[in-house]
N, C-alpha and C positions, 0 to 999 in steps of 0.2 A: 795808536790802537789799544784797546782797554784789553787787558789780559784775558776776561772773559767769552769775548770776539777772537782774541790770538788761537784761546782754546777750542774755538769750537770752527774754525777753518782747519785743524787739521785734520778733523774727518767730515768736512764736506766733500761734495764731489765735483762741483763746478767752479765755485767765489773763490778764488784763489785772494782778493783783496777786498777789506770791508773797514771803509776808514767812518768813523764819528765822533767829531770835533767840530770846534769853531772854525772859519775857514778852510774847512777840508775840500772847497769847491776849487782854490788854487790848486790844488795837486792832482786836478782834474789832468793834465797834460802828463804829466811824467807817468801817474799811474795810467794812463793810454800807450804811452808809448814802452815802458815797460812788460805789460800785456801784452799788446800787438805791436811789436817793433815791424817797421816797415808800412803796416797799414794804414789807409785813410782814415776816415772818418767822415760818419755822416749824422749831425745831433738831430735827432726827433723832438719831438713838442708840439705843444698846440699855443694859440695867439698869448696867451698869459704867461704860462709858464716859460717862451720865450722874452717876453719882457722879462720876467723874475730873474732868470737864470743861464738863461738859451742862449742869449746874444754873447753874455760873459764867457760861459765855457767857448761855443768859438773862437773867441779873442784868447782864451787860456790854450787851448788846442794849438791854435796858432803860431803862440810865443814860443812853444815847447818843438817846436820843430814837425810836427804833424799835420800833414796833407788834409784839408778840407774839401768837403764836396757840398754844393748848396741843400740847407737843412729842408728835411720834409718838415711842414707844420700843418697841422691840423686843425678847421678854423674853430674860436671859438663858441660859436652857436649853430647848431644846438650843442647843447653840452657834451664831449665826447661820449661815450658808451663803451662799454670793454665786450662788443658785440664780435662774433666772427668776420663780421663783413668786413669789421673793420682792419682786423687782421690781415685777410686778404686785401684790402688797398694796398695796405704798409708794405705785404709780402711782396705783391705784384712791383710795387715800387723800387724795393730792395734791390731784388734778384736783378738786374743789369747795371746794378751802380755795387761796383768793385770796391766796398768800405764797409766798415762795422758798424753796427746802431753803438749813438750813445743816446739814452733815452732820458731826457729830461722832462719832469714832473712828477705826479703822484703817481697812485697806486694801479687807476684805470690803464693811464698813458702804457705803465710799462709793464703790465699784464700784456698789450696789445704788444708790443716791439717786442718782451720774451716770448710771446707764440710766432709771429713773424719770422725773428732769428731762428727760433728753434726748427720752424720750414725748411729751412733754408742752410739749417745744420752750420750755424753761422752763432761765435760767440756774441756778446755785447757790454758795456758798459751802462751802469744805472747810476743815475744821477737824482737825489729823492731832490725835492723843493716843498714838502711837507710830510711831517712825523703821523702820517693817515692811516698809515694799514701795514700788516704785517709780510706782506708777499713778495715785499721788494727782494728777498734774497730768498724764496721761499725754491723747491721745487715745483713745474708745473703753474697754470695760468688761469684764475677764474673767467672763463668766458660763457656768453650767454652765445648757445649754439641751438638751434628752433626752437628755441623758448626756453631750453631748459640749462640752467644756469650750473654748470659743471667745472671740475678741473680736469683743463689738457694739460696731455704731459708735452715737457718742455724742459730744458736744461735752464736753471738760476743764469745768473749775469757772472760773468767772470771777475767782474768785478762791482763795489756797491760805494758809490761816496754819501755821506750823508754830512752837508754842512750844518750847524748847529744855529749857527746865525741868522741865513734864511730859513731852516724851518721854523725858529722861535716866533716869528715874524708872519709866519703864513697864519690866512683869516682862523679865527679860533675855533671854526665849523670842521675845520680839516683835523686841526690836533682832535678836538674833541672825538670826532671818529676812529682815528688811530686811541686812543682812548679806549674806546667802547670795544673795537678789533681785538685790543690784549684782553680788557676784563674778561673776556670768555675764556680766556684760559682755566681761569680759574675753576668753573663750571667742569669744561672741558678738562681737564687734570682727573677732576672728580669720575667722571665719566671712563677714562682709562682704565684707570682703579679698578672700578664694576665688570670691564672687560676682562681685564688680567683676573680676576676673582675667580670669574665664571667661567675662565681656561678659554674664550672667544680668541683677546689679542694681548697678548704679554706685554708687559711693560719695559723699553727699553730704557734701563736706568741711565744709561750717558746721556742718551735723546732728553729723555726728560730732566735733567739736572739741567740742560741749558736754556730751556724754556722758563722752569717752575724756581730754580735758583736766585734769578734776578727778579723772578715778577716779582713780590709783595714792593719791594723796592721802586720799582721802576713806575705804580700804581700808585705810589705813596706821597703824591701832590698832586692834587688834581684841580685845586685852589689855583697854585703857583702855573700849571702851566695853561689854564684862562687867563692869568696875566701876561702870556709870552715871556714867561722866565726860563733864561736859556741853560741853567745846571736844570730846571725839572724835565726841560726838552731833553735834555742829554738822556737822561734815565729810561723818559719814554723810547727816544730813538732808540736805543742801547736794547733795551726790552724786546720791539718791536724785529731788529734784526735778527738780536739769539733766535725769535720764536721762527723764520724764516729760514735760518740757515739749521734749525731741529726739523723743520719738515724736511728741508733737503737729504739730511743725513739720514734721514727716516725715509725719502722718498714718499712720503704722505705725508697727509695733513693730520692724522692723527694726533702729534703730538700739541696740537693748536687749536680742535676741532671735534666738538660734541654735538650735543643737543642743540644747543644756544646757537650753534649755525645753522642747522638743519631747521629752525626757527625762520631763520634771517633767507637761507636757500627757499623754501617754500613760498614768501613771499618777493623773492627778486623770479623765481621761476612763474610767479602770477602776475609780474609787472607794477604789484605795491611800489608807489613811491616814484616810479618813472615821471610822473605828471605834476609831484610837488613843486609848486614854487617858493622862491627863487632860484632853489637847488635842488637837481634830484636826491632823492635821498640815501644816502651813501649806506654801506655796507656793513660798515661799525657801527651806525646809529642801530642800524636790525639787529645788529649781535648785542647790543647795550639792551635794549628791551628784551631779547632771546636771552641775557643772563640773569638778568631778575627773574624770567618768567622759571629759570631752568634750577634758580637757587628757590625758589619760596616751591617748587614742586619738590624735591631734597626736602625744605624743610617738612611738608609734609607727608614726606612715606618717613622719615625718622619716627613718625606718633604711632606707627602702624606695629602690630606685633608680629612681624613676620614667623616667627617660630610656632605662632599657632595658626600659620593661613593649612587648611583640609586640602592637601596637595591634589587627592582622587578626584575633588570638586572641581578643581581647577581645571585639573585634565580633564575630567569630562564637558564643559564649557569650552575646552581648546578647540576652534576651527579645523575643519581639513584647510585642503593645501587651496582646494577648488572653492571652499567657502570662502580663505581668505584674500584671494582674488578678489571672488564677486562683490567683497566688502573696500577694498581700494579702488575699484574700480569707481564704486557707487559714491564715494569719499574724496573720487579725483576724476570727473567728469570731462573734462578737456582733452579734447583727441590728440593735441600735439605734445600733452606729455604724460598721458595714463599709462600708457604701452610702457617707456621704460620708467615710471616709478612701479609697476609690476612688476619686474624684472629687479627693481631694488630690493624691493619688499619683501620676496616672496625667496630672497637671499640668503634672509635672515629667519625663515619658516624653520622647523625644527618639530618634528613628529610626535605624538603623543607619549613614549617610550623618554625618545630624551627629554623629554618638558619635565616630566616627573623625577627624573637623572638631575636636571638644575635645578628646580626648585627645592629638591633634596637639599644641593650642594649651599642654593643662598644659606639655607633657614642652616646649614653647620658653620657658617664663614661670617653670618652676618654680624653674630658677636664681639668679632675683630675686626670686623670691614666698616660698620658703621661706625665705628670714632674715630678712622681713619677720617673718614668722608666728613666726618664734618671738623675735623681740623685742616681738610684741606678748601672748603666752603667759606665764603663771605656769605652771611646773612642780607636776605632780601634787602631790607630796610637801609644795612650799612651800605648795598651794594648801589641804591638809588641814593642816598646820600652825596656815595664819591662821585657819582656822575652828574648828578645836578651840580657839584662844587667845578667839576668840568666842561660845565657848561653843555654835558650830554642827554638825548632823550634818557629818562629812566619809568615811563611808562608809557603802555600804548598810544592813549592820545595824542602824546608828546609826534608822532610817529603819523598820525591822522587812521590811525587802525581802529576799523571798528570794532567793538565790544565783542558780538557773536562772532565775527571771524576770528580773533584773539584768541577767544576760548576752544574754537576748534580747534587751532592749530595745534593743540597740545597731545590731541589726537592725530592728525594729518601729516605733521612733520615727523612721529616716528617712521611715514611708511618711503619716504621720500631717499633713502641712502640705507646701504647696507649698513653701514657703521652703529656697532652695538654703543645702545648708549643705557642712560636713566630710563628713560620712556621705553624703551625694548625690555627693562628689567619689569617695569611695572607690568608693560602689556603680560609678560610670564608668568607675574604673580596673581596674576587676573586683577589690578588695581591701578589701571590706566585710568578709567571712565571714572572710577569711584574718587580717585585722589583731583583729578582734575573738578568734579562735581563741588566737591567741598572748597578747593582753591577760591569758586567764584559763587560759594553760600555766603549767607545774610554777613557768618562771623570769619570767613575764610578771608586769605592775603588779599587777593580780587576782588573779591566782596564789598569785604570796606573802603576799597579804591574806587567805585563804580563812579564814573562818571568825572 
């Protein structure tokens, strides 16, 4: 166990063990039975990651003196979904079979088996078989619940194996996603920052020291780990669980989670992507495109002179509460999820009174905040670089989005989660419309990308 992992289980609240090494799948057994002494086991999975992984830990379960129950598997088509329903299979499944989940596969799999357990007030063991996404030891479960793609709360896994050997190994579409998953950090970091600034949400320095500590690091091959090179897996995995076991400690996502998701959320809550073939299109590829689009907008409110924006202007252009309804409403047409992105939206509403209170506060803070910000910022340009070298989308098309939707989004996704971010700052400043306008002019970042 790497020191940085040692450090940051002793203020989790559930992963008592989070092993990442090479054959760290052998110690699938002892670390069961040390956890749950006494109890079964029952390994989840679906038809692939059974072959990858599944049939082995059984046979490790086994050797290690631990009672077996025959595994649920999930088939493989259609693709699983990390949908409620599917939840409730699993849970319905669970609940009269006296074992613990050990959940083997990725990121979908065992969002679904942590909302399951957590039903059912029942730990679990996580078993990754690819470096894809960061939730694996995260608090809470992305699941799509009527459409609207949220996190349930749930208790992390008691424990998290991550072998190094098979994930170096898993197709290079998976790393690439856990790829895309962390780069938002960086965005997201950014994003915190803005909060604590503006007195929203403080910055917890422990939380974020195990996040933002390792990343430059853990992002710094992204060449090496499109070749399945197993020290750059190490780095990603290693990365990937701090940022997992920092939401847990946080009990949000905050510490992992800005704009650049709220990007990637809008579009998994409109079904983008469900219908791509050969694969749906995964969670980190939206957040690899949501952090270019969330770095090159940074880059341009940096050109802006906030210290002379005419605050009384602003405010008098600020919406009531009832205008700003009728304008999400009109911005998010869909019955099955207008109602509560209203209810997010209008979270983050704030009265004519206090608007002129913050935008006082930016235009005194911003002289220190903005060099922050961009020494915590990868630049657009470097940030489609690394992901192209990792074989990730790094622009829309990449992603099959089209153009006008794209550009909305940068409007649409502030209204979709309370979570104060970039785009909340701007909407304040009154230079939402305007910054995004320019992004995708003749000379703007988008601009010159059209097409």
């Amino acid at each position: 166990m790497s020191e940085l992992i040692e450090r940051a289980l002793k203020d989790s609240s559930d992963t008592r063990v989070a092993i990442v090494e090479e054959g760290a799948i052998e110690k699938a057994g002892t670390v069961f039975a040390e956890l749950f002494p006494g109890r079964a086991a029952i390994v989840v999975g679906d038809e692939r990651t059974m072959q990858v992984a599944g049939d082995r830990v059984l046979r490790i379960l086994a050797a290690a003196g631990v009672e077996t129950v025959p595994p649920h598997v999930f088939p493989g088509a259609p693709e699983l979904y990390a949908q409620y329903e599917n939840c409730e299979l699993l849970r319905d499944a669970l609940r009269d079979v006296d074992a613990i989940a050990v959940a083997v596969g990725g990121g979908t799999l065992n969002d679904i088996v942590k909302r399951a357990s957590g039903e059912l007030e029942r730990e679990y063991l996580q078993i990754g078989t690819a470096a894809s996404m960061d939730g694996f030891t995260a608090f809470g479960a992305s699941i799509a619940l009527d459409g609207f793609k949220q996190t349930l709360s749930c208790p992390a896994p008691a424990g998290s194996i991550s072998d190094l050997t098979i994930m170096a190994e898993a197709p290079t579409v998976m790393t690439a996603s856990g790829y895309g998953d962390l780069l938002g950090k960086v965005p997201a970091g950014a994003d915190w920052m803005i909060a604590d600034a503006v007195g929203v949400e403080k910055i917890d320095r422990a939380v974020w020291d195990l996040v933002q500590g390792p990343l430059r690091t853990s992002l710094s091959r992204p060449a090496e780990l499109a070749a399945h090179d197993v020290s750059a897996t190490n780095d990603l995995a290693e990365g990937l669980v701090m940022s997992g076991l920092a939401m847990q400690a946080h009990q949000s996502s905050r510490p992992a989670s800005g704009a650049e998701h709220q990007f990637s959320h809008l579009w998994e809550m409109e079904g983008h992507g469900v219908d791509i073939t050969p694969r749906r299109l995964s969670h980190g590829f939206k957040v690899a495109v949501g952090s270019v689009a969330i770095s090159a907008f940074y880059q341009r409110l940096f050109t802006k002179d906030i210290a002379g924006l005419d605050t009384d202007a602003i405010v008098a252009r600020w919406p009531s509460r009832e205008a700003m309804e009728s304008r999400v409403r009109s911005l998010h047409p869909d019955p099955k999820l207008v109602d509560e992105t209203v209810v997010q939206s209008l979270a983050k509403w704030v009265t004519p009174e206090q608007l002129a209170e913050r935008i006082e506060l930016v235009k005194r803070v911003w002289p220190e905040l903005r060099p922050k910000l961009e020494a915590q910022l990868i630049g657009p340009d470097e940030l489609q670089r690394m992901l192209r070298d990792a074989q990730a989308p790094a622009h829309p098309s990449d992603i099959q989005l089209a153009w006008g939707r794209f550009k909305d989004t940068y409007v649409r996704a502030q209204m979709i989660r309370k979570r104060y971010t970039v785009l909340d700052l701007a909407l304040e400043l009154g230079l939402l419309d305007e910054i995004t306008d320019e992004l995708f002019s003749a000379d703007g970042f988008w601009g010159r990308q059209e097409g």
